[in-house]
ZABAKE-473404 format. One record per residue: z, y, x of N, C-alpha, C in turn; residue number from 1; residue in three letters. Coordinates in nm, 2 decimals. Each point is the difference from the previous one (the first is absolute). Example, Ala and Ser with C-alpha at 12.3 -4.5 7.8 and 13.67 -1.06 7.14 Angstrom:
<pts>
{pt {0.78,-0.57,1.32},{0.00,0.12,-0.09},{0.00,0.12,0.09},1,'ALA'}
{pt {-0.07,0.11,-0.04},{0.00,0.11,0.09},{0.08,0.11,-0.08},2,'SER'}
</pts>
This chain:
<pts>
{pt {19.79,1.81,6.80},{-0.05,-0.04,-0.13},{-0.12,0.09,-0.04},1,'UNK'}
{pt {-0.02,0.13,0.03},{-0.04,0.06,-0.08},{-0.15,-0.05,0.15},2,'UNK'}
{pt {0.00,-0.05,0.12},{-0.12,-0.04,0.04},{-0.02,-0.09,-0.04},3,'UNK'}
{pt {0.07,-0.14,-0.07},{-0.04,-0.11,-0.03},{-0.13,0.05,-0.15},4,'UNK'}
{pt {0.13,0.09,-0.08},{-0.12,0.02,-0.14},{-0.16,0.08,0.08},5,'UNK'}
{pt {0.04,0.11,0.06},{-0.16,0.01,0.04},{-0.09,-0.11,0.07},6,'UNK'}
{pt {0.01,-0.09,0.12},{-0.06,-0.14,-0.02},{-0.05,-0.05,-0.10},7,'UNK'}
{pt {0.08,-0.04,-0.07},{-0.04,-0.05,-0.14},{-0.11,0.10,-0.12},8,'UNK'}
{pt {0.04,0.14,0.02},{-0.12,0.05,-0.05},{-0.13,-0.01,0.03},9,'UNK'}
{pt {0.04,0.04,0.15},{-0.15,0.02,0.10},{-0.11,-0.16,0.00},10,'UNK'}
{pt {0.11,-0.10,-0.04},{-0.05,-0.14,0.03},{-0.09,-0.04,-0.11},11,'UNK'}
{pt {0.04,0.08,-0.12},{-0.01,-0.03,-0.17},{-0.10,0.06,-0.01},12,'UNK'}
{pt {-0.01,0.12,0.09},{-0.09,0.13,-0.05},{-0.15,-0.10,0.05},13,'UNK'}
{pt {-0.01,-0.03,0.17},{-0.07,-0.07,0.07},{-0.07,-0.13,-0.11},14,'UNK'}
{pt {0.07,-0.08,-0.04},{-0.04,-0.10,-0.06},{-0.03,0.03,-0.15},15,'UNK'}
{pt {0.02,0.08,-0.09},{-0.04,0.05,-0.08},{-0.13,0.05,-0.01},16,'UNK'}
{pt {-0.01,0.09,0.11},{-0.15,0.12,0.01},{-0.08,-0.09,0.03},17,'UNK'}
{pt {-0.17,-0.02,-0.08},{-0.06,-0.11,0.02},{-0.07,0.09,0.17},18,'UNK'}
{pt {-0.04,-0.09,0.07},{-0.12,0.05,0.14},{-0.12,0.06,-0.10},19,'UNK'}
{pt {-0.03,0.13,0.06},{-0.13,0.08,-0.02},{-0.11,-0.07,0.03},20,'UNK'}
{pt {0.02,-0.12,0.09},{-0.09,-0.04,0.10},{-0.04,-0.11,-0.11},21,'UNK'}
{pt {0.06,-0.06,-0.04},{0.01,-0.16,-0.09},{-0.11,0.05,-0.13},22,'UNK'}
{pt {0.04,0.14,-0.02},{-0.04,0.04,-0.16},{-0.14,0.01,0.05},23,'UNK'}
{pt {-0.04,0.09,0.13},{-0.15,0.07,0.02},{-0.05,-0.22,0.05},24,'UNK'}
{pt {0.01,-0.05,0.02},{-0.01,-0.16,0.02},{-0.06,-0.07,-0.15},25,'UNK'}
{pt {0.09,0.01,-0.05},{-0.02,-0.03,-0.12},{-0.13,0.09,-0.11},26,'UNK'}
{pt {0.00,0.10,0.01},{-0.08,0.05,-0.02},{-0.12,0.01,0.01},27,'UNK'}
{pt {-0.06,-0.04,0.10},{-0.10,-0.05,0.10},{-0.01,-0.15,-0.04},28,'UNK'}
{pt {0.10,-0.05,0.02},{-0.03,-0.13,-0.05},{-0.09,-0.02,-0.16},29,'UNK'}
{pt {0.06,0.07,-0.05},{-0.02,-0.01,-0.21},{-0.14,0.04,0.00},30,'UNK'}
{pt {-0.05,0.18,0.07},{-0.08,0.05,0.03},{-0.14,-0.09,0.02},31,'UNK'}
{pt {0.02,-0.13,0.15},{-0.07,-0.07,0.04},{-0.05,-0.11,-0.09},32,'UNK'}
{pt {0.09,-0.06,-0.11},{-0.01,-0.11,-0.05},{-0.07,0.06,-0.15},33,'UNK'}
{pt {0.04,0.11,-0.02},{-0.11,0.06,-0.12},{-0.15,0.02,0.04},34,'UNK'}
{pt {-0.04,0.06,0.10},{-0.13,0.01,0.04},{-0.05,-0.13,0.06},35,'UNK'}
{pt {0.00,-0.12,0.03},{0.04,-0.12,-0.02},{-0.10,-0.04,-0.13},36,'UNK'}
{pt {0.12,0.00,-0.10},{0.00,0.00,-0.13},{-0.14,0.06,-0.07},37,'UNK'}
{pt {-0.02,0.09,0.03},{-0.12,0.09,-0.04},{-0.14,-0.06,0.08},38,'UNK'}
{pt {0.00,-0.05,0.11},{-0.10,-0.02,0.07},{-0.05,-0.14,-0.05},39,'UNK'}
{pt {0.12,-0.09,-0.04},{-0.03,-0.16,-0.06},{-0.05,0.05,-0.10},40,'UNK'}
{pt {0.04,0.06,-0.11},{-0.04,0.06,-0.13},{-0.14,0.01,0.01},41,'UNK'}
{pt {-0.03,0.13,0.06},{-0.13,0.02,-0.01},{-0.13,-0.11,0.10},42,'UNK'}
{pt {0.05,-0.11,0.07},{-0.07,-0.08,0.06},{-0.02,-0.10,-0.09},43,'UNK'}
{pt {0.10,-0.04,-0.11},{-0.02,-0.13,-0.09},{-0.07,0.07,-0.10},44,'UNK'}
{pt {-0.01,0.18,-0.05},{-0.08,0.03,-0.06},{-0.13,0.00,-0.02},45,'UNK'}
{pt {-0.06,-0.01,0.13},{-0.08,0.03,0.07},{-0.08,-0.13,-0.02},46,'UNK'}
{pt {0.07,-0.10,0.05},{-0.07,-0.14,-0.02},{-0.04,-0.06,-0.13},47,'UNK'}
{pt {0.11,0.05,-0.05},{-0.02,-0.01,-0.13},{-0.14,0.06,-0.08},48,'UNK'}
{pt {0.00,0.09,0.00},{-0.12,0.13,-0.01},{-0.15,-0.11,0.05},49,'UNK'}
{pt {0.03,0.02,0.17},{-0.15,-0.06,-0.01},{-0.01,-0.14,-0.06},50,'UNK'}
{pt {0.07,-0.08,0.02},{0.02,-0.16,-0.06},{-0.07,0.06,-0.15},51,'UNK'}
{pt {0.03,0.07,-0.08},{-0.03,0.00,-0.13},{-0.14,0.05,0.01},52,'UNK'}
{pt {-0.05,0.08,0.09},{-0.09,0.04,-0.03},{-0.13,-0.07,0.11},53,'UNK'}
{pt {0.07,-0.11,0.02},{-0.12,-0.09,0.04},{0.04,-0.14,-0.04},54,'UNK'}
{pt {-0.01,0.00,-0.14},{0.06,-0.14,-0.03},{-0.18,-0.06,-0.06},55,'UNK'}
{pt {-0.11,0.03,0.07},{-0.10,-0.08,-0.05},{0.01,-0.08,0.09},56,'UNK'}
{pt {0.01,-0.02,0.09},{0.00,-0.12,0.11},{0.13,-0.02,0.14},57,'UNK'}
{pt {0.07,-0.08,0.00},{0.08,0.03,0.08},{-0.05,-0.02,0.19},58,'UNK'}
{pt {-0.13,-0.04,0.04},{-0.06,0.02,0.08},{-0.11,0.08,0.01},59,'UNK'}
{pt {0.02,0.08,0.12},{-0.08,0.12,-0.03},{-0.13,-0.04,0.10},60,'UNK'}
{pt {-0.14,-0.01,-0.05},{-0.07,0.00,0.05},{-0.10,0.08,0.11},61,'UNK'}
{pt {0.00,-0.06,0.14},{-0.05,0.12,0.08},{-0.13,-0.01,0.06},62,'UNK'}
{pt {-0.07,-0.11,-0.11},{-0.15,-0.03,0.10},{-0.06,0.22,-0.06},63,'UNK'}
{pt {-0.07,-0.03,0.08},{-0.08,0.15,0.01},{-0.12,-0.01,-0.13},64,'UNK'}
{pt {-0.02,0.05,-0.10},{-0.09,0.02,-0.10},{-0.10,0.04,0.09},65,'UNK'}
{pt {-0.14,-0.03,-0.09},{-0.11,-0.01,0.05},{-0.02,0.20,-0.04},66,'UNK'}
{pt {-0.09,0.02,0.14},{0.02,0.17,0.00},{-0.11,0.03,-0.08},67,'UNK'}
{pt {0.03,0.09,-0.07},{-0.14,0.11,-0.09},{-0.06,0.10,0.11},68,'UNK'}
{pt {-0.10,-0.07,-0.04},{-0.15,0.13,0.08},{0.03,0.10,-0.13},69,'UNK'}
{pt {0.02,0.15,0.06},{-0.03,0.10,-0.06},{-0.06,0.11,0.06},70,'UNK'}
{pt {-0.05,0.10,-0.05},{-0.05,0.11,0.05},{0.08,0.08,0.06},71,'UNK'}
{pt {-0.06,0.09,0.05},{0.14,0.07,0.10},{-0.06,0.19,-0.10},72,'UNK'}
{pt {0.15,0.02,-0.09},{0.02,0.16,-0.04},{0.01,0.08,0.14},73,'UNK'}
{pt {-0.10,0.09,0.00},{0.03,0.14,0.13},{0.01,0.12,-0.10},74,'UNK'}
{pt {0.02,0.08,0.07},{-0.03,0.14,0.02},{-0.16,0.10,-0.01},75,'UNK'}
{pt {-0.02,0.00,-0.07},{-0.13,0.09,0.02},{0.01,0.07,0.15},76,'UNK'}
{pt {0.08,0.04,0.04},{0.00,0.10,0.12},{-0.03,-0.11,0.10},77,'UNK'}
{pt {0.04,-0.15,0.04},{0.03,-0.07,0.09},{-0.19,-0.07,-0.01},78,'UNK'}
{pt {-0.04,0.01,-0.09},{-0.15,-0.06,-0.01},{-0.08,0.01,0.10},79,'UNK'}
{pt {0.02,0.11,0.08},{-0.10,-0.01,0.16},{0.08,-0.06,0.11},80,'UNK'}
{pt {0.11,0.00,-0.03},{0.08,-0.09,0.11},{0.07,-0.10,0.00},81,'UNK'}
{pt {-0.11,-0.12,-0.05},{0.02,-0.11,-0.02},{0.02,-0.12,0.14},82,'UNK'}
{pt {0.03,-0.08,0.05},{0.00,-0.06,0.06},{-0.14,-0.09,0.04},83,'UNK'}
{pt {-0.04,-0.06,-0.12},{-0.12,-0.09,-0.04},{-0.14,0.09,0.11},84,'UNK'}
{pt {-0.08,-0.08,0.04},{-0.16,0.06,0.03},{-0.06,0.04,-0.12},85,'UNK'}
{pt {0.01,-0.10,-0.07},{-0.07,0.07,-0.10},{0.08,-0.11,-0.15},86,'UNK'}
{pt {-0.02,0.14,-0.05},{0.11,-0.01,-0.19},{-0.05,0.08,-0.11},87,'UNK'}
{pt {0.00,-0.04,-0.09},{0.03,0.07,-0.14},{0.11,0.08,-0.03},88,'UNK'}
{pt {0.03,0.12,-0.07},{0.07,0.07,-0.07},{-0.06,0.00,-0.12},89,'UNK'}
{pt {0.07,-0.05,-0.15},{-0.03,0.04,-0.09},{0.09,0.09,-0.12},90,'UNK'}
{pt {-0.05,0.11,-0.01},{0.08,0.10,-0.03},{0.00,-0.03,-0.20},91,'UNK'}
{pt {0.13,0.02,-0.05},{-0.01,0.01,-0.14},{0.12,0.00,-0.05},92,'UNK'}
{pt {0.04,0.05,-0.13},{0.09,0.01,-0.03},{0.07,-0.10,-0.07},93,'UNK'}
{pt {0.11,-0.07,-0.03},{0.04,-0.05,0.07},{0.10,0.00,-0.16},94,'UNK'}
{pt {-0.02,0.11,-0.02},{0.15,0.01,-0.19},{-0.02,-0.08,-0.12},95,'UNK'}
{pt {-0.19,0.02,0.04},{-0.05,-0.07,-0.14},{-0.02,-0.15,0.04},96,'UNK'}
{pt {0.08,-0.09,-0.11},{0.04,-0.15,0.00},{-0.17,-0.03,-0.01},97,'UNK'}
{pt {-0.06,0.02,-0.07},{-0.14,-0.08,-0.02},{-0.09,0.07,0.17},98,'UNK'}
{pt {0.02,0.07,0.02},{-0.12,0.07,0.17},{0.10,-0.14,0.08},99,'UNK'}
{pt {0.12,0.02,-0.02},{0.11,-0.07,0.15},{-0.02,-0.14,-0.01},100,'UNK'}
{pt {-0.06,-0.07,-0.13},{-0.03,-0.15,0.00},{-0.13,0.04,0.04},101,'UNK'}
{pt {-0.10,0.05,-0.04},{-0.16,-0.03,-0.03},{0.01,0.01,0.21},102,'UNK'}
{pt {0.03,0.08,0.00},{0.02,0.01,0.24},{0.06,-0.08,0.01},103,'UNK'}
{pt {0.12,-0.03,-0.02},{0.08,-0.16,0.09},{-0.12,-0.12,-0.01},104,'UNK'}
{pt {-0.02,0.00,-0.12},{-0.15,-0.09,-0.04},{-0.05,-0.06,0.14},105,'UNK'}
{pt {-0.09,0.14,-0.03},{-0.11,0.01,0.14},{0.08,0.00,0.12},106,'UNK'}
{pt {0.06,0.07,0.04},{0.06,-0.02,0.12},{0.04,-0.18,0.02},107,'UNK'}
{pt {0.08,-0.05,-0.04},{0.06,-0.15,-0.04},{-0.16,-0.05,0.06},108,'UNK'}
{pt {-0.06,-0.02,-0.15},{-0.14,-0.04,0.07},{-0.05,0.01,0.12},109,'UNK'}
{pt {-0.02,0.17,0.05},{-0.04,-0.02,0.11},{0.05,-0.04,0.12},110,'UNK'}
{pt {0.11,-0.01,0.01},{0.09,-0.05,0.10},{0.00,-0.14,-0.01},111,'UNK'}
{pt {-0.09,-0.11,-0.09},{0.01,-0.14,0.00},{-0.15,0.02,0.06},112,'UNK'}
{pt {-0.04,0.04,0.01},{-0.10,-0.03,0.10},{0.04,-0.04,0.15},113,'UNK'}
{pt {-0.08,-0.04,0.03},{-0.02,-0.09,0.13},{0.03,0.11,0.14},114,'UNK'}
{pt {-0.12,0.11,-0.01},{-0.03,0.06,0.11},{0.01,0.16,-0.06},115,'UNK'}
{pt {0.12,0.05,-0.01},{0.05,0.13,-0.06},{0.03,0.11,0.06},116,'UNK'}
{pt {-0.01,0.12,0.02},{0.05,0.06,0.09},{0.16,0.05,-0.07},117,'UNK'}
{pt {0.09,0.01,0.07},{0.13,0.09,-0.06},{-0.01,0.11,-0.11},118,'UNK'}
{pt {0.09,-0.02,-0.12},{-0.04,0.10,-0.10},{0.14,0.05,0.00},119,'UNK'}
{pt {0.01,0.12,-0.03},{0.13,0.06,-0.06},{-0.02,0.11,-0.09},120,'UNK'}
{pt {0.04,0.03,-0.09},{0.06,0.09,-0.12},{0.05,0.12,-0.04},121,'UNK'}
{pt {-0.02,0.11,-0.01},{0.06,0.14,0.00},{0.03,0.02,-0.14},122,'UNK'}
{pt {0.13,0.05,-0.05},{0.02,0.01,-0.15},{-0.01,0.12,0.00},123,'UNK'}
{pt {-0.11,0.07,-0.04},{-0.01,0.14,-0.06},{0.09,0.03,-0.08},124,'UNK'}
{pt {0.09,-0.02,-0.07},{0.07,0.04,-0.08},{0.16,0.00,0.03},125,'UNK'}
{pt {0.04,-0.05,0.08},{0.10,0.06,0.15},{-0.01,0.12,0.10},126,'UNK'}
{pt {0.12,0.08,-0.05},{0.05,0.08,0.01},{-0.08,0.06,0.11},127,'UNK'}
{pt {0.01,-0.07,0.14},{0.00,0.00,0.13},{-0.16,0.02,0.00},128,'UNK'}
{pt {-0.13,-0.06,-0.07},{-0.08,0.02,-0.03},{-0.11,0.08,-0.06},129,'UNK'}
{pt {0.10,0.05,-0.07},{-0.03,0.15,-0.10},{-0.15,0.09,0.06},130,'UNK'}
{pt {0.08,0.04,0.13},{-0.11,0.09,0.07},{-0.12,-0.06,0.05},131,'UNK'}
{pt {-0.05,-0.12,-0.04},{-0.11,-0.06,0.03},{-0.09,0.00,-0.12},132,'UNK'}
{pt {0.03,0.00,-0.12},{-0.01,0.02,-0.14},{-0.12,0.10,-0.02},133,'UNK'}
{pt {-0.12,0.01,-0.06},{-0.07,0.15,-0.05},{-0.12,-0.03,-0.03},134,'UNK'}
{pt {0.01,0.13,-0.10},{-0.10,-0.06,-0.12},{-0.16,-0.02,0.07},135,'UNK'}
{pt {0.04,-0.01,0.14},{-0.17,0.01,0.02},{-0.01,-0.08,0.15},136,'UNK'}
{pt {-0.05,-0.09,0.03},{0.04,-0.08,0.09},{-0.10,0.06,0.12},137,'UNK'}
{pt {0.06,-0.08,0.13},{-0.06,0.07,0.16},{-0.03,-0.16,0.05},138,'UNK'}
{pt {-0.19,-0.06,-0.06},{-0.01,-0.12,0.05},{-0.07,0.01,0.18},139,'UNK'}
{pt {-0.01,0.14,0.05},{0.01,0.02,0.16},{0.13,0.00,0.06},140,'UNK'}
{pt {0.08,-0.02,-0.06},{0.13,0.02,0.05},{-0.05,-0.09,0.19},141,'UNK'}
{pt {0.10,0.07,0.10},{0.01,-0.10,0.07},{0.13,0.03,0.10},142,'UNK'}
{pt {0.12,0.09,-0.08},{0.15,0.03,0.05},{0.00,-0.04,-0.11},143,'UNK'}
{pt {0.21,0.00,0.00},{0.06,-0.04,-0.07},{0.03,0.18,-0.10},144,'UNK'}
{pt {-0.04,0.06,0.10},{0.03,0.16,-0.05},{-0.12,0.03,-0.08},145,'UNK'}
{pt {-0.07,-0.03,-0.03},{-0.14,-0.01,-0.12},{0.01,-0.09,-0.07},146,'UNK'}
{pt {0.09,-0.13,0.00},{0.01,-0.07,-0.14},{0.01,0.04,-0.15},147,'UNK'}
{pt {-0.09,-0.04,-0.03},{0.05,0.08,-0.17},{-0.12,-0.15,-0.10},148,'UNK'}
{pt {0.10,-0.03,-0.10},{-0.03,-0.09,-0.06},{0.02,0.04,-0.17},149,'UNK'}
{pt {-0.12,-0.04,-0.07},{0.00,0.03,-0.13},{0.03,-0.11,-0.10},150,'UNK'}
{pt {-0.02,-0.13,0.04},{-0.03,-0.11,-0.06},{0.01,-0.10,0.07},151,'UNK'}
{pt {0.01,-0.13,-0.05},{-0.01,-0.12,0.10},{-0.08,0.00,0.09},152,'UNK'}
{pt {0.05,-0.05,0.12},{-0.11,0.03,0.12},{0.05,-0.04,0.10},153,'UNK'}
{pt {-0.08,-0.11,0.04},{0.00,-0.07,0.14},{-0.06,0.07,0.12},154,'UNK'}
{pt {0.08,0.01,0.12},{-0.10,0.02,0.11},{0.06,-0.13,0.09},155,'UNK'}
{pt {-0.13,-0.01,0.06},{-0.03,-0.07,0.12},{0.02,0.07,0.12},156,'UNK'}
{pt {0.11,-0.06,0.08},{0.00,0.11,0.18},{-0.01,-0.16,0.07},157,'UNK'}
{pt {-0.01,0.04,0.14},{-0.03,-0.01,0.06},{0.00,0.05,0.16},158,'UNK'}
{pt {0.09,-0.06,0.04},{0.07,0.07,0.15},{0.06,0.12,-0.06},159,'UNK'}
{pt {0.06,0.04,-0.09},{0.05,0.13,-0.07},{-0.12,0.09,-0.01},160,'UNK'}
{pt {-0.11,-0.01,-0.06},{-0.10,0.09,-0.05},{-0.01,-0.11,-0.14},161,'UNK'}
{pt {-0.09,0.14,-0.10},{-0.04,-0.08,-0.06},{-0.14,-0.05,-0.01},162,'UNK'}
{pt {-0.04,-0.12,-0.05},{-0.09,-0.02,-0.02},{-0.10,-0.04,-0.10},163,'UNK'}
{pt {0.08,0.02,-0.12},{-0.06,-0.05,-0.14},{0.14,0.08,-0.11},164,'UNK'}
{pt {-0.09,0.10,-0.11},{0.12,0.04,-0.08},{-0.09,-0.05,-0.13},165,'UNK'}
{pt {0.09,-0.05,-0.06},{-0.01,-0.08,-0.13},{0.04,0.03,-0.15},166,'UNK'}
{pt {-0.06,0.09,-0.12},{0.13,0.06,-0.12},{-0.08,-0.13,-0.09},167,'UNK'}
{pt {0.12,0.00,-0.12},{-0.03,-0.05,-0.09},{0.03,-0.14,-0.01},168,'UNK'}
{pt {0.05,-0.04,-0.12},{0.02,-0.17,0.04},{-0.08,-0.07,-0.01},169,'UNK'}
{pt {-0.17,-0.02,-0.06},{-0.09,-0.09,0.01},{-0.02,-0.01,0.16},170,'UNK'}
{pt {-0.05,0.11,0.06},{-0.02,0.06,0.10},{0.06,-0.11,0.09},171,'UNK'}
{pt {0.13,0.03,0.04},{0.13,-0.04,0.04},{0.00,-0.14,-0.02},172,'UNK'}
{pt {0.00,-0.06,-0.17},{-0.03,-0.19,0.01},{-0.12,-0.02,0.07},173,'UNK'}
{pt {-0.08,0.06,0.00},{-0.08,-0.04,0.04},{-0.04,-0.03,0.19},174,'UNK'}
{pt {0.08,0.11,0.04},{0.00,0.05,0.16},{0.08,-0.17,0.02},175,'UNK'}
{pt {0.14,-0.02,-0.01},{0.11,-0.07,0.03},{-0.07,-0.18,-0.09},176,'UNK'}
{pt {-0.11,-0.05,-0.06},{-0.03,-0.11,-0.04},{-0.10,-0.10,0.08},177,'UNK'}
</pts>
């Protein structure tokens, strides 16, 4: 008798105690279907999101816009080692709204010409340009280590020399017309 009642415990105890194995199962399972959960969330968010924030057109147009000719910003330092045979640098600064129209002006203009040589731009008043800056200009310059610019001023190079230094902006419309 007294092995029949142990059987019966041992059998009760067995079927009672859930498997460790079922629970770590389960748990993984719940685990799996929450991140799931989280992933659809943030993907219908998402659509949502951009859907709203392109609701001017629901076809998105991919012809290629017609490209802007602009002038190419350098470096004051990079002005002798330009690619071009022969180019413009014109040096100015670049903070004051009325100098930065009255040059895009002329430049713009001059670039609608027919037979132009390559122009590009140095903003004296960038950081990186600073040390090119002084109150007294070097129109022999012919390194980049003797540059020194006081005022608006074009030079002309040529094969990386220069060949024409230009201050002033009558000067300057006048050079580029």
């Amino acid at each position: 008798m007294a092995n029949r009642q142990y059987r019966r415990k041992k059998h009760q105890a067995v079927d009672s105690m859930p498997s460790s194995f079922s629970l770590e199962v389960g748990k993984v399972v719940k685990l799996f279907i929450v991140i799931i959960l989280v992933f659809v969330v943030f993907y219908f968010l998402t659509v949502y999101i951009l859907e709203k924030g392109d609701s001017s057109s629901a076809i998105v147009d991919t012809t290629p816009a017609e490209a802007d000719i602009q002038y190419q910003e350098i470096l004051a330092g990079n002005s002798f080692s330009m690619r071009d045979n022969h180019y413009y640098v014109l040096y100015y600064d670049m903070s004051s709204d009325d100098l930065k129209s009255t040059y895009t002006n002329i430049v713009s203009t001059y670039e609608d010409k027919d037979n132009h040589y390559a122009i590009y731009t140095a903003d004296m008043s960038s950081v990186f340009n600073k040390q090119y800056v002084s109150g007294t200009a070097n129109s022999d310059v012919q390194d980049v280590d003797y540059l020194r610019v006081a005022g608006p001023t074009l030079i002309e190079f040529e094969n990386g020399r220069v060949v024409d230094y230009i201050e002033g902006e009558d000067a300057i419309t006048q050079e580029l017309s």
